[in-house]
C-alpha positions in Angstrom: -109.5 -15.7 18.8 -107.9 -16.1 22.0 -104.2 -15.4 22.7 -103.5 -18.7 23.0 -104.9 -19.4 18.8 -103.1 -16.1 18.1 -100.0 -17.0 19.7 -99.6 -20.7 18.0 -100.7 -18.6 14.7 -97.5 -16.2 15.1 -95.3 -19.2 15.8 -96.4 -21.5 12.7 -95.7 -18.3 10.2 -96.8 -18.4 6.9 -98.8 -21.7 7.4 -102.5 -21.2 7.2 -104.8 -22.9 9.4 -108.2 -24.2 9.0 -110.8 -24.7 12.2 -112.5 -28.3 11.8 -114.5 -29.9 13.8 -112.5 -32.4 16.4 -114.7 -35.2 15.4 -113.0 -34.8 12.3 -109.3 -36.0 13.6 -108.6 -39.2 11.9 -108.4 -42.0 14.9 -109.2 -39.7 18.2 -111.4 -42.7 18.8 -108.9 -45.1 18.8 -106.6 -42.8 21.2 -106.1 -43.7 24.4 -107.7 -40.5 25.9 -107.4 -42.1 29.5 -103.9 -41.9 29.5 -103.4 -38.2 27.8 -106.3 -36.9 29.9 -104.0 -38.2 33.4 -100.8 -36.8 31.8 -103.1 -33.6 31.5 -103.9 -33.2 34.3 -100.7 -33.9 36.1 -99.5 -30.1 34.3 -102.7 -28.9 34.9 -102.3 -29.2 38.2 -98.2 -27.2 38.0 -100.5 -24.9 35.8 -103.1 -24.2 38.6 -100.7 -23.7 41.2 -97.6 -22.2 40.2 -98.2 -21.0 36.6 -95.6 -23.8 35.7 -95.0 -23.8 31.7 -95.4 -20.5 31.1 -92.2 -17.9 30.3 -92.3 -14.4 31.3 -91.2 -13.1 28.3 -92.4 -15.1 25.8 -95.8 -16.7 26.2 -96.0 -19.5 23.8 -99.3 -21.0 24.0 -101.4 -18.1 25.7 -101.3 -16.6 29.3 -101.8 -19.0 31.8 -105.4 -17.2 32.9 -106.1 -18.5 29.2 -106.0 -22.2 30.3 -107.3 -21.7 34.5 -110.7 -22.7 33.7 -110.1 -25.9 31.3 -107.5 -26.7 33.7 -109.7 -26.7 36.6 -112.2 -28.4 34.6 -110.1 -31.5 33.9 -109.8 -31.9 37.3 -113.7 -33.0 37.6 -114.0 -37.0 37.1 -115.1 -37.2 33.3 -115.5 -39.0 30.0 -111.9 -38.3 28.8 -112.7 -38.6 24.8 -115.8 -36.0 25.7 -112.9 -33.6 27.6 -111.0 -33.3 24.6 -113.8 -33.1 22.0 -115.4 -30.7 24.4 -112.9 -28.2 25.6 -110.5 -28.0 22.7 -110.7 -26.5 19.1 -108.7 -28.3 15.8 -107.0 -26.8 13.2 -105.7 -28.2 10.3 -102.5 -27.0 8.9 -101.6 -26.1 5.5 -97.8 -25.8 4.6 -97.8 -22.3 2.4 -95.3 -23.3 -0.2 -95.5 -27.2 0.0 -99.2 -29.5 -0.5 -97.3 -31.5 1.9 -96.1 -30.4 5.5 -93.7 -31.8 8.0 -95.3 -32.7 11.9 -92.8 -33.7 14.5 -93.9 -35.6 17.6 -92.2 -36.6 20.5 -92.9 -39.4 22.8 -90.9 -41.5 25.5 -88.4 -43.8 24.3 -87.8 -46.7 26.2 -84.4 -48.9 26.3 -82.8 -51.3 28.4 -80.5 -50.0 31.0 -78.4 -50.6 34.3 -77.6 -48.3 37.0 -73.6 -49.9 37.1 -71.6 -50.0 34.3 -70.9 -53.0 32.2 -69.3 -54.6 28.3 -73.8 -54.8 28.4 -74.3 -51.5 29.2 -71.8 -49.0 27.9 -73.1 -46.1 27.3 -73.8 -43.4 29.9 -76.6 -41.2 30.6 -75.0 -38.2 32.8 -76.9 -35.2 35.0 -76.6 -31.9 34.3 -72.9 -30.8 35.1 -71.6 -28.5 37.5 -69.5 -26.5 35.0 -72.4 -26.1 32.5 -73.1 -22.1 33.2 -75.5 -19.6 31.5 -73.4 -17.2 30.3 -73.7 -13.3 30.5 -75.4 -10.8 28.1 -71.8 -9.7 26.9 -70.3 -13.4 27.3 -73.4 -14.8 24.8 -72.7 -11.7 22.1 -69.4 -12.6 21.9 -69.7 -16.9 21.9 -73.4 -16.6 19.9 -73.9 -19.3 23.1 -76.6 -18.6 25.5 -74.5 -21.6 27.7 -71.2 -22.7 28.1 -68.2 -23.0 31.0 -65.7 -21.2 32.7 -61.9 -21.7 31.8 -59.8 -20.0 33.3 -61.9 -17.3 34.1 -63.3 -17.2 29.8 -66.2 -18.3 28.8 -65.7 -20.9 26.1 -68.4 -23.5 24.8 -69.2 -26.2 26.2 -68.0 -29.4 25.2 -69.1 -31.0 22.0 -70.7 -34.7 21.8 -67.8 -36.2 20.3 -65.7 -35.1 23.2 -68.6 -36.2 26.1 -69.2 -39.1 24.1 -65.4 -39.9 24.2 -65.3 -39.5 27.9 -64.4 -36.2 28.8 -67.3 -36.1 31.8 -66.6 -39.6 32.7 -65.9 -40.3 36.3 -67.2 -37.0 37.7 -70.2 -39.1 39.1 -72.9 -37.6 36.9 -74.2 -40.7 35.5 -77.4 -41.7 36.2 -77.4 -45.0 34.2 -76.3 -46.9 31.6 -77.4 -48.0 28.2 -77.0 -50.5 26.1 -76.4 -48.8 22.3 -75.3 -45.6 21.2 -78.4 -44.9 19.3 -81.0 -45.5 21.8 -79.3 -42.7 23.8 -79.5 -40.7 20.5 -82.8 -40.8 20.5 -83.4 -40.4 24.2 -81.5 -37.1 23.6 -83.7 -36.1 20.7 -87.0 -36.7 23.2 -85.4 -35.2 26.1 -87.4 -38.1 28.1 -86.8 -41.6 28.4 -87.8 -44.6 30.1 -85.0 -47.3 31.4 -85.6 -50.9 32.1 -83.3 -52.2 34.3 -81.9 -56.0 34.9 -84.3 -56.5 38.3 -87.3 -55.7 36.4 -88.1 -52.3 37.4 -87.6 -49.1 36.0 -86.1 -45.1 36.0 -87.4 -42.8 34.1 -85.3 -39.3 32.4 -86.5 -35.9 32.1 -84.6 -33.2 30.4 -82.6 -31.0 33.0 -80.5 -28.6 30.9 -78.6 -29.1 27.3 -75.0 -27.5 26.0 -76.2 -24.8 24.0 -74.5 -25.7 20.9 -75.9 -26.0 17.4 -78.4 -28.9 16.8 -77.9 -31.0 13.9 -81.1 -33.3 12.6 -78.9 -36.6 11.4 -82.2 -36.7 9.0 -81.5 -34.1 6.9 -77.8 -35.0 6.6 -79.0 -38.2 5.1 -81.0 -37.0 2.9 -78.8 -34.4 1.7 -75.9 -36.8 1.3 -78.5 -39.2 -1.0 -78.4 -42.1 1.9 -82.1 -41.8 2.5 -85.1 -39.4 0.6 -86.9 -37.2 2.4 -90.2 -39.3 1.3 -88.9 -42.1 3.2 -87.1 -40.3 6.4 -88.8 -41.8 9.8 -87.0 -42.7 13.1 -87.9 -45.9 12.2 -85.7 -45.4 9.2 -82.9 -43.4 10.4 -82.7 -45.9 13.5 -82.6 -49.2 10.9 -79.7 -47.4 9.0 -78.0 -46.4 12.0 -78.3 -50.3 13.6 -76.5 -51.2 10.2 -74.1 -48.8 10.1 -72.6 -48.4 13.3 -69.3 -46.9 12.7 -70.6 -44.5 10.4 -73.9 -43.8 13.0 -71.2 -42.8 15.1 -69.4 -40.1 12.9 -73.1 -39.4 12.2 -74.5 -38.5 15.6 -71.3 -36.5 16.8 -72.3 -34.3 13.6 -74.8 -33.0 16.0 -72.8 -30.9 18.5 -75.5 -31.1 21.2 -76.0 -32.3 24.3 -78.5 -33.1 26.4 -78.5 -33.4 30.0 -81.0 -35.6 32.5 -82.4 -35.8 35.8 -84.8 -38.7 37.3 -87.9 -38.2 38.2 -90.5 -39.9 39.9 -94.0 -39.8 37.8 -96.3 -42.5 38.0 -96.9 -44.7 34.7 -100.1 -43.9 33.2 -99.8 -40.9 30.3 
């Protein structure tokens, strides 16, 4: 077992996992390995070069020496369904106290958008602020925040989403863009990616550049636990359908989840 399998096995805890055969992955076929093969390689590239991805102190997912050579290797021109069949082992996961487990996957949202501000496009996506600070050894014991900002010479938390939301950043001229509905920015959040079409046609797309630090709140859960949706029925799809008829309460909602996530653009091409 590699570092890498032992590393994932410490992470998913009491979960067993069964080695199967990657032919065996219901609808690999119909994948569209092209694309996740580019997207691949793209990070195998950060990989090869700078070791990008990889902590120093905590090496979730192996050492990078453990992925050099399949790195390297995707590099070659290749079938891209015979890469990933090839060069990669599947497990299948069995929740230990539950016949059923929970997988969460994230992809790239896209919504409509606008670089100005308009009664179309109210909602702002904002770069990482100046003020947002990673706080000190002694300043993290004492707020349980590993981030935060400087008032008056105290650390003090950041500010909440209700209070961003609200406009407390506004103005400061760390938008990026702006988005139609509330809940599409959710969700953008959530990814910590997104892709913006704007009015001319083309497009901006958001990576993750740095987050508040305060405690996440899944909006799922809430819902289920207040007996608005079960748990055998909780999607995005769902949540996002409740949310688009709910709006005020979507609102009260969202700003239960004090987090914050921050954006930068990037420039990656489209395919992956």
């Amino acid at each position: 077992m590699t570092s890498a399998e032992k590393s994932f096995g410490a992470q998913v805890g009491a979960a067993r996992l069964e080695a199967i055969d990657v032919s065996q992955i219901d609808g690999l076929r119909r994948d569209d390995c092209a694309s996740a093969l580019a997207a691949f390689r793209r990070q195998a590239r950060e990989i090869i070069d700078r070791g990008a991805g990889f902590s120093r102190l905590v090496q979730f997912g192996g050492r990078r020496e453990d992925w050099l050579a399949v790195c390297q290797l995707s590099l070659r021109d290749q079938d891209p369904h015979g890469f990933f069949t090839s060069q990669f082992r599947a497990f299948r996961v069995h929740a230990a106290e539950r016949p059923q487990g929970l997988f969460t996957g994230y992809f790239e949202p896209e919504a409509e958008g606008s670089r100005t501000p308009s009664p179309d496009f109210p909602v702002a996506i904002y770069r990482k602020p100046p003020d947002l600070a990673v706080l000190s050894d002694s300043e993290e014991a004492a707020l349980g925040l590993k981030y935060g900002r400087r008032e008056n010479g105290n650390a003090v938390p950041y500010f909440e989403r209700k209070a961003i939301e609200q406009g407390v950043l506004a103005g400061k001229g760390l938008e990026i863009c702006w988005l139609k509905s509330w809940v599409e920015a959710f969700f953008i959040h959530i990814q910590g990616s997104g892709r913006v079409r704007l009015p001319d046609g083309s497009s901006l797309r958001l990576s993750y550049a740095a987050k508040t630090g305060l405690p996440y709140t899944g909006v799922g859960g809430v819902l289920a636990d207040r007996g608005i949706l079960t748990r055998e029925s909780m999607s995005m799809q769902t949540v996002k359908a409740w949310m688009a008829a709910h709006p005020g309460q979507a609102r009260e909602l969202m700003w239960l989840n004090k987090s914050y996530v921050f954006f930068r653009e990037i420039d990656v091409p489209d395919e992956g």
